[in-house]
C-alpha positions as CSV (number, residue, x, y, z in Angstrom):
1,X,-40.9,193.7,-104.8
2,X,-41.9,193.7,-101.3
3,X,-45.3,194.3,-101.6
4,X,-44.9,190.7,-104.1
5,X,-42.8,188.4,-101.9
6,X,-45.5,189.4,-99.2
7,X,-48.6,188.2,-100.9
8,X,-47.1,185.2,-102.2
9,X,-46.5,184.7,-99.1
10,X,-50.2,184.8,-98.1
11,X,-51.1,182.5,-101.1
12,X,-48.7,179.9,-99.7
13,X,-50.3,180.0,-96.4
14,X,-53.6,180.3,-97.7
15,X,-52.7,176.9,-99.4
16,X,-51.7,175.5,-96.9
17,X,-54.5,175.5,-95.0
18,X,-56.0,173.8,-97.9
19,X,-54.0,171.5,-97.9
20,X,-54.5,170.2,-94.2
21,X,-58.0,170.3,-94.3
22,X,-58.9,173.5,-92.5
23,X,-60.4,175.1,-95.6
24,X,-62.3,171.8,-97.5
25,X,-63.6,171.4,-100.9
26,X,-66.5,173.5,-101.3
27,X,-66.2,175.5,-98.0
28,X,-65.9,179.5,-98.3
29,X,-62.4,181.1,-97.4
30,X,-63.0,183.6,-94.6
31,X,-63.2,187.6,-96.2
32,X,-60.7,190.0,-97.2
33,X,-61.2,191.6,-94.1
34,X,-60.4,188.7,-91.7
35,X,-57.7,187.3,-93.9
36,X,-55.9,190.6,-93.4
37,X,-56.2,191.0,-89.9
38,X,-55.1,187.5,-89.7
39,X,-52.1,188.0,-91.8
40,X,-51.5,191.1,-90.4
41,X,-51.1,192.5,-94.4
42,X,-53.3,194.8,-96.0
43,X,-56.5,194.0,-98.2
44,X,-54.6,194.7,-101.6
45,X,-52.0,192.2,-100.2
46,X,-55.0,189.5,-99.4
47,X,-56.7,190.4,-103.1
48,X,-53.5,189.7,-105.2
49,X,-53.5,186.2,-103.3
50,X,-56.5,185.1,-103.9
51,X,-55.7,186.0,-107.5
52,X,-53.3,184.1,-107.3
53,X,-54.7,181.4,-106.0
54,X,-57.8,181.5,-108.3
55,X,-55.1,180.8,-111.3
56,X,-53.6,177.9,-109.4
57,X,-57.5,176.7,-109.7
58,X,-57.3,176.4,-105.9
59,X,-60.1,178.6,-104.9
60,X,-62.8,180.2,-107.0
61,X,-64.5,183.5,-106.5
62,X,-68.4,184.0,-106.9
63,X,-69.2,188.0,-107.1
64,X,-71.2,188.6,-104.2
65,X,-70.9,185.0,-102.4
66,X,-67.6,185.1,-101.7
67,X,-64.3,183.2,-102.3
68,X,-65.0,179.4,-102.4
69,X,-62.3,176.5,-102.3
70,X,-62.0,174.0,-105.0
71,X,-62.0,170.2,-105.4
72,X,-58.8,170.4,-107.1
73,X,-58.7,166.1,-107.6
74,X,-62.1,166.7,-109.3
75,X,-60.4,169.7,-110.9
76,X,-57.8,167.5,-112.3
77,X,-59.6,164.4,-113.6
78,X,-62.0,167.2,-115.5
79,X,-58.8,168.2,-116.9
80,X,-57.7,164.9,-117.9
81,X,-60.9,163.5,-119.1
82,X,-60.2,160.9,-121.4
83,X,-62.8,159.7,-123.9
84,X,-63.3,156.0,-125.6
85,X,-61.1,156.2,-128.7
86,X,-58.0,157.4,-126.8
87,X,-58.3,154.9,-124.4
88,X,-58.4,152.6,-127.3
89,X,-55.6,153.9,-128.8
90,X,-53.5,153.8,-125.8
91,X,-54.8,150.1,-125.3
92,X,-53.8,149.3,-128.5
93,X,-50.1,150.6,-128.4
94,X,-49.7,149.4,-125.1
95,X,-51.7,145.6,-125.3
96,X,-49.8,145.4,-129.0
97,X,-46.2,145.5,-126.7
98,X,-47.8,143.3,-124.5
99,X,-48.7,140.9,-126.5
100,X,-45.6,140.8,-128.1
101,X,-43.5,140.3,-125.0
102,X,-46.0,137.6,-123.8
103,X,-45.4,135.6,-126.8
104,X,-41.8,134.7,-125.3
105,X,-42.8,134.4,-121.3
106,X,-46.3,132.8,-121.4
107,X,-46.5,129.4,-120.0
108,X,-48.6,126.1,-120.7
109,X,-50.8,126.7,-118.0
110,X,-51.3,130.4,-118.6
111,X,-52.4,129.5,-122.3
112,X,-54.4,127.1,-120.8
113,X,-56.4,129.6,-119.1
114,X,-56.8,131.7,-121.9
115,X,-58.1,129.1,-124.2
116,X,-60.8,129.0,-121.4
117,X,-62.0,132.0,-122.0
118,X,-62.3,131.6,-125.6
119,X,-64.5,128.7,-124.6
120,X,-67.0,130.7,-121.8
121,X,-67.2,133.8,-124.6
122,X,-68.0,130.8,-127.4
123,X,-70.8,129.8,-124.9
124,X,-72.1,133.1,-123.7
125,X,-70.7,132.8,-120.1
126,X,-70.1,136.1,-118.6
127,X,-68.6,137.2,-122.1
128,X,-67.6,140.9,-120.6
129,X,-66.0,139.4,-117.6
130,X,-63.7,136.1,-119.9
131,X,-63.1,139.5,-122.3
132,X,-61.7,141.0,-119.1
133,X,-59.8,137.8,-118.1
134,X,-58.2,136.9,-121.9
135,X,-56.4,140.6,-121.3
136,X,-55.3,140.4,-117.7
137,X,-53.8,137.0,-118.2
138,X,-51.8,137.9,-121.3
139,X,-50.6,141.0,-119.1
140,X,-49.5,139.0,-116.3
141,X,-47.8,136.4,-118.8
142,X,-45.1,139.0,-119.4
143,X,-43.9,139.4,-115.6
144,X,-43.3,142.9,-115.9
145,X,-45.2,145.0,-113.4
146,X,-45.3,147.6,-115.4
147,X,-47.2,146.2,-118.3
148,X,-49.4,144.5,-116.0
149,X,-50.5,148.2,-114.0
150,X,-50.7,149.9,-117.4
151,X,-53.5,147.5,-118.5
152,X,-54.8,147.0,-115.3
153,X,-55.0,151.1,-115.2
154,X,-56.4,151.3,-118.7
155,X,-59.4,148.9,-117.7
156,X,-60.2,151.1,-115.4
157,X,-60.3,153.9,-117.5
158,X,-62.9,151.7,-119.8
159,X,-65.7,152.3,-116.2
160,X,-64.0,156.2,-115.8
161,X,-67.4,157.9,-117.2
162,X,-70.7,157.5,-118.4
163,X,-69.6,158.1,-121.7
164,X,-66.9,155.5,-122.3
165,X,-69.5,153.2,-120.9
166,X,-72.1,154.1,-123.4
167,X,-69.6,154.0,-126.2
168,X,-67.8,150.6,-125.1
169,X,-71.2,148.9,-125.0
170,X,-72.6,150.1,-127.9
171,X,-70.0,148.4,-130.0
172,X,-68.8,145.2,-127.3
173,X,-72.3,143.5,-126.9
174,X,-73.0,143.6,-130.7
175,X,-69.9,142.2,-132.3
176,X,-69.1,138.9,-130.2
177,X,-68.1,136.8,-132.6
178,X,-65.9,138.9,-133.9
179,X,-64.2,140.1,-130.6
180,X,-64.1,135.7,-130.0
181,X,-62.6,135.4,-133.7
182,X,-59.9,138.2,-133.1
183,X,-59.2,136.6,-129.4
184,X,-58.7,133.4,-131.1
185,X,-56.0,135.1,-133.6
186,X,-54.1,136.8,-130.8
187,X,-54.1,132.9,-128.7
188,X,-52.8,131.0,-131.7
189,X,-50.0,133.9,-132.1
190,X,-49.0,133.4,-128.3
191,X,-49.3,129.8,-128.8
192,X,-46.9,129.8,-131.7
193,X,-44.6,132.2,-129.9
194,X,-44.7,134.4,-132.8
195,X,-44.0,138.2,-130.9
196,X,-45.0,139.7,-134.2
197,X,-48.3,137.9,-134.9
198,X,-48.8,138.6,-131.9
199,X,-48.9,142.0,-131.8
200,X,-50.5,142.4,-135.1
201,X,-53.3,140.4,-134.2
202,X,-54.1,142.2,-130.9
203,X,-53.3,145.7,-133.3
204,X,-56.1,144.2,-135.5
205,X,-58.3,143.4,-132.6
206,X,-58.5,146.9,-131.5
207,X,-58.2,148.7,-135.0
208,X,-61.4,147.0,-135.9
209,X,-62.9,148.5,-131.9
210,X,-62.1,152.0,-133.1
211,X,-63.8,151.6,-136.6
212,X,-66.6,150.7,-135.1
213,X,-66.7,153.0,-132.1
214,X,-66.5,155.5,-135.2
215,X,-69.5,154.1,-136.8
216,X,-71.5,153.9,-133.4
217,X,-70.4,157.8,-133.0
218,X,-71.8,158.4,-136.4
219,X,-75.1,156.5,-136.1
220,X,-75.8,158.6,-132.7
221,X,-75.1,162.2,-135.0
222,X,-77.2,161.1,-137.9
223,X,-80.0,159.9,-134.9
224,X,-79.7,163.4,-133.4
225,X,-79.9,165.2,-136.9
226,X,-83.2,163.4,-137.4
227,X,-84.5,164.4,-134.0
228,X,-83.6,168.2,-134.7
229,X,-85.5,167.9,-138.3
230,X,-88.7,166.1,-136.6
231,X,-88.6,168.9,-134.3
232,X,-88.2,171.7,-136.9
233,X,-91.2,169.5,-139.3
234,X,-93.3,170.0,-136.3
235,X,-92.6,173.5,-135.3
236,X,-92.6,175.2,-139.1
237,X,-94.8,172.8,-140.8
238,X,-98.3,174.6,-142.4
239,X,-100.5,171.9,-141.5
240,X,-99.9,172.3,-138.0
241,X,-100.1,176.4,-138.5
242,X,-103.3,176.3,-140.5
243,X,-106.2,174.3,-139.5
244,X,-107.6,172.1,-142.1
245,X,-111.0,173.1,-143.4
């Protein structure tokens, strides 16, 4: 029990040192040798930490290299990598409350200003930035901080990779006047006050943005099948094997 307590011991120092700085991201952790005489413990004792420490996903050891530290924020985003449809998802269950509560706190003005963006996506003016706008204003309508971060946070997640990107634009810049029509549903709900046309429309808005992310996902696999084929054509077909006479 001794011999434990000590080298957790070691692993909390050895962290802490992280921590502040003196070992950064990507830097190599001193060897077994130095970290004992610096801890004063014996190599076993120094090996069980950094064991230790390589299951915390702090450090990472490279057979022959040595012990490296790792970028644990970049550890934890790879961990949490989120892709388009569950940020839809979440935007949908989210924006739907949203909606709902901002059917019985928006004010004249605030619809005012999302009419106008109905009217700059009807005539092509910045459509991805009004898109942006319609969302934010309908957050802030409900006056609730909350809300408005966990939209704010979600568009955010929307520029997070490459691949949300990709997907997002695949499907946003080809169905405007649908995205306009759907936008216009979820005004005239707020208008009305109506919290549950409200958050059926802005439900509909995004069930139809997860269809066709589906479909764009689909169109990408049956494009890569064909590739693979072409490739295969090429590589077994006889006319290419046997020159023509």
């Amino acid at each position: 029990m001794a011999n434990r307590r000590m080298f957790w011991q070691i692993v909390d120092k050895i962290e802490a040192s992280i921590n502040a700085g003196e070992y950064p991201a990507g830097s190599r952790l001193p060897p077994e040798r130095e970290l004992a005489e610096s801890f004063q413990v014996s190599r076993p004792t120094v090996r069980e930490a950094i064991i230790a420490l390589e299951a915390r996903e702090k450090v990472e050891v490279k057979t022959g290299s040595g012990v490296y530290v790792l970028d644990t924020a970049n550890t934890t985003l790879a961990k949490n990598k989120v892709n388009a449809f569950e940020v839809t998802q979440a935007r949908a269950l989210i924006e739907g409350e949203v909606a709902a509560l901002s059917a019985t706190t928006i004010t004249e003005p605030e619809l005012a200003d999302l009419h106008q963006t109905l009217v700059d996506m009807e005539n092509g003016k910045d459509i991805p930035e009004a898109d942006k706008k319609f969302h934010n204003i309908i957050a802030s309508s409900t006056r609730n901080a909350a809300m408005i971060a966990s939209v704010q946070n979600l568009w955010a997640l929307r520029s997070s990779s490459q691949e949300i990107i990709r997907d997002y634009d695949s499907v946003c810049s080809k169905s405007n006047s649908q995205t306009i029509a759907e936008h216009r549903a979820i005004y005239q709900a707020l208008k009305s006050g109506d919290a549950t046309k409200a958050r059926h429309a802005m439900h509909g808005h995004f069930n139809r943005l997860i269809n066709k992310l589906f479909d764009a996902e689909e169109t990408r696999a049956l494009e890569e099948i064909k590739r693979k084929n072409s490739e295969k054509r090429g590589l077994y077909s006889i006319e290419n094997l046997v020159p023509r006479v």
